[in-house]
C-alpha positions in Angstrom: 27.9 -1.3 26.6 25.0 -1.5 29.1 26.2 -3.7 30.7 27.7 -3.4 34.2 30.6 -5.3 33.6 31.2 -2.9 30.4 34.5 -0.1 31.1 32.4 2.6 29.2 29.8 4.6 31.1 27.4 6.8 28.8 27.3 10.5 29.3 24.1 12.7 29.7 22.7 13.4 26.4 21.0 11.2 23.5 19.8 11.8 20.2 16.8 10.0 18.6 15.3 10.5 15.1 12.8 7.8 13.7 15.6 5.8 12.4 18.8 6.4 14.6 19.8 7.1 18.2 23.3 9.3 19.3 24.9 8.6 22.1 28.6 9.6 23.8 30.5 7.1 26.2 33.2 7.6 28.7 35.8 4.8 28.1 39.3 4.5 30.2 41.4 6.5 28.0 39.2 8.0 25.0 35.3 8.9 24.4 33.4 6.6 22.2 30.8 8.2 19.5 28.2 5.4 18.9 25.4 6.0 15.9 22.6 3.5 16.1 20.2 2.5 12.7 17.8 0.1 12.0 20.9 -1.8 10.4 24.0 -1.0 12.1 26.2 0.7 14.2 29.4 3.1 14.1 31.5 4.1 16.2 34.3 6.9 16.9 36.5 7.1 19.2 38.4 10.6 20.3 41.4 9.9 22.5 42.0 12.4 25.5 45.4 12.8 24.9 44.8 13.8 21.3 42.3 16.3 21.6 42.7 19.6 21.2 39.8 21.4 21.0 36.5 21.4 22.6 34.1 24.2 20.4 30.1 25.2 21.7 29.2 27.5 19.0 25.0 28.9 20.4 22.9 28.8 17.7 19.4 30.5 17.4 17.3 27.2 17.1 15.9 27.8 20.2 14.3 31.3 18.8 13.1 29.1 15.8 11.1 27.0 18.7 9.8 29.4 20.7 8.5 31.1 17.2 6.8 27.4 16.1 4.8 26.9 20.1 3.9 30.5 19.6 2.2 30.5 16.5 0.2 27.7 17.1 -0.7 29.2 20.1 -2.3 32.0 18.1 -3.7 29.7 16.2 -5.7 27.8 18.7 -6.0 30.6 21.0 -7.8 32.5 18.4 -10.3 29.4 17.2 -11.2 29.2 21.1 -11.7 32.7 21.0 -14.0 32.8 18.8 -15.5 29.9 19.8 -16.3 30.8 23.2 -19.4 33.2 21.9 -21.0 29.7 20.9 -23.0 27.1 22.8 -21.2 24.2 21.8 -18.7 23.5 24.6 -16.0 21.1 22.5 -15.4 23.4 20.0 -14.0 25.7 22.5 -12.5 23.3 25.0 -10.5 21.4 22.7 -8.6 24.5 20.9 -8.3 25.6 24.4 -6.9 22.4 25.6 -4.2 22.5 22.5 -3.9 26.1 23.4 -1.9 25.4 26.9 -0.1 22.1 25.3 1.2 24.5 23.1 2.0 27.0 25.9 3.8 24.5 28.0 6.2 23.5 25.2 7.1 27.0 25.0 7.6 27.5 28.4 9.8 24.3 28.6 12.0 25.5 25.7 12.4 29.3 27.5 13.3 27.0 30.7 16.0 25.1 28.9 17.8 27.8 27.6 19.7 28.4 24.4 20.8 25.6 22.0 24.3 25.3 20.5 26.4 23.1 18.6 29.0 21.3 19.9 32.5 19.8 18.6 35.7 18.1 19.3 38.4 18.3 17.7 41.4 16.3 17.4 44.8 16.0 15.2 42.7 14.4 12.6 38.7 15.2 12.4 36.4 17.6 14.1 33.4 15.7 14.7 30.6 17.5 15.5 28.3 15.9 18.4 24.6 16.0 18.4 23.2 14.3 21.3 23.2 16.9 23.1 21.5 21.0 22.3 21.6 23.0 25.1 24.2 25.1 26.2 23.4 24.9 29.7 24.4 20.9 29.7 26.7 21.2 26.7 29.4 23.7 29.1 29.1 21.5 31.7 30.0 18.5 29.5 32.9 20.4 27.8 34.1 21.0 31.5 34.3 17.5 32.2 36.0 16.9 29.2 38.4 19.1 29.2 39.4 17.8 32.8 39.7 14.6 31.3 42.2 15.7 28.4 44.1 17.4 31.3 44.4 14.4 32.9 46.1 12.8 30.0 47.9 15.7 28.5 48.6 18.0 31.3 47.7 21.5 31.8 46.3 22.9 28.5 48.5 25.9 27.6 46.7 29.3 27.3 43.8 27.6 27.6 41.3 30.3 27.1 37.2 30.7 27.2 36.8 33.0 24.2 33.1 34.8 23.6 32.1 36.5 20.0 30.2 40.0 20.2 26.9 39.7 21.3 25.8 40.8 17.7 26.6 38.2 16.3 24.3 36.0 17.9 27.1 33.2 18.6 29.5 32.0 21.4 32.4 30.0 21.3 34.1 28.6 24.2 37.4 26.8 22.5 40.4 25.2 24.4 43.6 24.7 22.8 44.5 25.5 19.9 42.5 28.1 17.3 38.7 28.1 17.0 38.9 29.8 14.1 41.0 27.0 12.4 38.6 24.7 14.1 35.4 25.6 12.3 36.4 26.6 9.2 37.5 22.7 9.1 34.0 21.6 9.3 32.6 18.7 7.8 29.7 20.5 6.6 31.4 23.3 5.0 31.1 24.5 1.3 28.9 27.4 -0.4 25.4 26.9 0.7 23.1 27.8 -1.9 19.7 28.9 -0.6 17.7 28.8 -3.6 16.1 25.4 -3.6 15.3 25.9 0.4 14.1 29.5 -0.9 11.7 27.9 -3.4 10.7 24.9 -1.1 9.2 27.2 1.8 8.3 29.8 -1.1 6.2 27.0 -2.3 4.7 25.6 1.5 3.6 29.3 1.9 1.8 28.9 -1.2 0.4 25.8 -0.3 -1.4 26.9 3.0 -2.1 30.5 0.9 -4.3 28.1 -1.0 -5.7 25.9 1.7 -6.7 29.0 4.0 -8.2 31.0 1.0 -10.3 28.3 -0.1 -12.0 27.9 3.5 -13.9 31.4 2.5 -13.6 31.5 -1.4 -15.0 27.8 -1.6 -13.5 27.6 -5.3 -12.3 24.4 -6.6 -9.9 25.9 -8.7 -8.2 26.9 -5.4 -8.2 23.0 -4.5 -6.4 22.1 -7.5 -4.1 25.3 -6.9 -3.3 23.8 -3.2 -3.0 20.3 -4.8 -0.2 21.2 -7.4 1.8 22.7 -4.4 1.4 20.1 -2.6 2.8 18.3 -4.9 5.8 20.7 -6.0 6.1 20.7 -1.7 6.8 17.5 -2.0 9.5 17.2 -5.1 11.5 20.0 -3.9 11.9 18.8 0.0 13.7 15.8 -1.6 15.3 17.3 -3.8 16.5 19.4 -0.8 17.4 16.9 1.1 19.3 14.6 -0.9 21.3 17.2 -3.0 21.9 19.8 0.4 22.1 17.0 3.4 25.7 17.6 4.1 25.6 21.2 4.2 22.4 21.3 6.6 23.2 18.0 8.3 22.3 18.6 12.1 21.0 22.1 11.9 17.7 24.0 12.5 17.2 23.8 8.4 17.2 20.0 8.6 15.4 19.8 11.2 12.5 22.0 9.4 13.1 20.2 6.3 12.3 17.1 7.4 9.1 18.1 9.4 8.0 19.5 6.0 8.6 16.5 4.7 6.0 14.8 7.2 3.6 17.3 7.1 3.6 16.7 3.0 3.6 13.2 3.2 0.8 13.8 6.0 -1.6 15.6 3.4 -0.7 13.5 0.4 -2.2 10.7 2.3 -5.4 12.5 3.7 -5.8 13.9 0.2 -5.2 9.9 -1.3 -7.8 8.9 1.5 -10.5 11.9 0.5 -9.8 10.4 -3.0 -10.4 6.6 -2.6 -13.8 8.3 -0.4 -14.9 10.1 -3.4 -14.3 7.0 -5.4 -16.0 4.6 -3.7 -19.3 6.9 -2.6 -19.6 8.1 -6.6 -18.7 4.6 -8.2 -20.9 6.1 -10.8 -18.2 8.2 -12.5 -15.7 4.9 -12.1 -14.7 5.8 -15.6 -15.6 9.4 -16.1 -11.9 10.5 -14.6 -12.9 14.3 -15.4 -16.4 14.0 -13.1 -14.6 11.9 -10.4 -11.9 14.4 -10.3 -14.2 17.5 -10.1 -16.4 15.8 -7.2 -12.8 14.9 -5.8 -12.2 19.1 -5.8 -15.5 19.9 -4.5 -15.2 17.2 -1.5 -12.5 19.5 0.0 -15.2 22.3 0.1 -17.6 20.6 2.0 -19.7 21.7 5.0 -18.0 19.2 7.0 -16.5 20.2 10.6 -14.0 17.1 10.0 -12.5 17.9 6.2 -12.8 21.5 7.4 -10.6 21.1 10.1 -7.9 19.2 8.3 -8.1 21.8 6.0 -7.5 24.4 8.4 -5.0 22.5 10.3 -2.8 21.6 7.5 -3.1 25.2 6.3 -1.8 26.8 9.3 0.9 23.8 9.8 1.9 24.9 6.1 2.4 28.6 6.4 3.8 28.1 9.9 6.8 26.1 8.5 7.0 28.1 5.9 7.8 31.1 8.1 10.5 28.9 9.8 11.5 27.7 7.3 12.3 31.1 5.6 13.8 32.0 8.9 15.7 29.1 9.1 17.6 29.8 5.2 18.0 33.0 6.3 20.0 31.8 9.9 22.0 29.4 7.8 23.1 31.7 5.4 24.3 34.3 8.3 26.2 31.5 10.3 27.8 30.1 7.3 28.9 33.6 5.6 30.4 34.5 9.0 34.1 33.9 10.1 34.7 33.2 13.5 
């Protein structure tokens, strides 16, 4: 379809992920929804004289954004700060340096505006489109849309641009036919149970609780403490996400799901690494599994600036999720429980 001699031309908008890319082509007659893996490709097609409903729902993923940049920001921004009252020049420059990364991806995502969800609906399906978030871009594209199915259709009758109360935290724009009918159809819908995600962040707090106490109580029983939530990190996100993916497919509680499963798998291999270390600088205790295991949990408390700052780093990267993440449950719950 890239090619010039192809009929489709591809909208603004794409959506990539480590194993698929999203994108929405303008055909003659219809739209064409193409979904790219490693393996294959699908495609959906939405006719503009059958649709009859074009949905942008705003969301609060951008407040879930602006939350993450601004808590590292705090978190670099104070190492630099305290930092600064000491001679040794990279250990303030480089939490400094993250400090205004940080501070221009927040500034980016105020610039951008709010996020949304958008959807089309026809006789048939409502398919909800992910390439693009912003509602900004998503109104204009819902403009040009609707243009074209009034091309094909004629005039929309009582087309109308409806907004909820500002309360609610959500606007709709809908054309043709009933929002409300529209989204209670949604793929995604069923009772959303926020116990596991409860218990999955519940446990990531725990996790960086456990990494950031034992920078100062220098206990191995802490380590092992961190360790076992690391693991139970690990288990529940997925279990989350195989048993919940079509009810939080494409929202801000995926999203944070699956960076919690990175940052796990993330530590499980630093702490695999720290444990092949320990192995190979004690071969000694080669089969004394009890000793190697206790030098393994003292390793972590070393005087090192290097273990230290993983330490730290995966502590504040765990209780900052974990925040979100709680945040996020809490979001999804509203939103779903909500008729519109």
């Amino acid at each position: 379809m890239g090619r010039t001699s192809s009929p489709y031309k591809r909208l603004p908008g794409r959506w990539r992920s480590a194993f698929s890319r999203k994108t929405l082509w303008q055909g003659p007659d219809h739209l064409l929804w193409v979904e790219k893996t490693m393996m294959q490709e699908h495609y959906r097609r939405f006719y503009f004289k059958d649709i009859q409903a074009i949905i942008v729902c705003r969301n609060r993923r951008h407040h879930l954004w602006s939350l993450f940049w601004a808590m590292l920001m705090v978190v670099t921004g104070s190492l630099a700060l305290v930092a600064s009252d000491t001679p040794d020049l990279p250990a303030f420059f480089v939490p400094a340096a993250f400090t205004l990364i940080w501070g221009i991806g927040l500034l980016v995502n105020l610039l951008k505006g709010p996020c949304c969800d958008f959807y089309l609906q026809t006789a048939v399906q409502l398919e909800r489109l992910t390439n693009m978030a912003r509602e900004r871009k998503v109104l204009k594209m819902a403009d040009r849309i609707k243009a074209l199915a009034e091309k094909a259709q004629g005039p929309f009758r009582g087309a109308a641009e409806v907004r909820m109360p500002a309360a609610t935290g959500v606007a709709t724009t809908g054309y043709r036919g009933s929002t409300a009918t529209a989204l209670s159809s949604s793929p995604n819908e069923g009772p959303f149970r926020p116990n596991l995600h409860v218990a999955l962040f519940a446990a990531l707090l725990g996790q960086g609780t456990f990494g950031g106490l034992q920078l100062w109580l220098r206990e191995p029983w802490l380590v092992a403490l961190g360790l076992f939530t690391l693991m139970t990190t690990v288990v529940l996100t997925i279990i989350a996400l195989v048993r919940r993916h079509r009810l939080i497919k494409g929202t801000s509680l995926s999203l944070v799901t699956w960076l919690t499963l990175a940052l796990a798998a993330f530590d499980c291999m630093y702490s695999y690494g720290l444990f092949i270390f320990t192995s190979m600088r004690n071969p000694e205790y080669a089969y004394n599994h009890a000793a190697l295991l206790k030098i393994f949990l003292e390793m972590h408390l070393e005087d090192n600036a290097f273990i230290m700052a993983m330490g730290m780093g995966f502590a504040v990267a765990a209780l900052a999720l974990g925040i979100i993440g709680l945040a996020a449950v809490a979001l999804h719950g509203g939103l779903r429980g909500r008729r519109l």
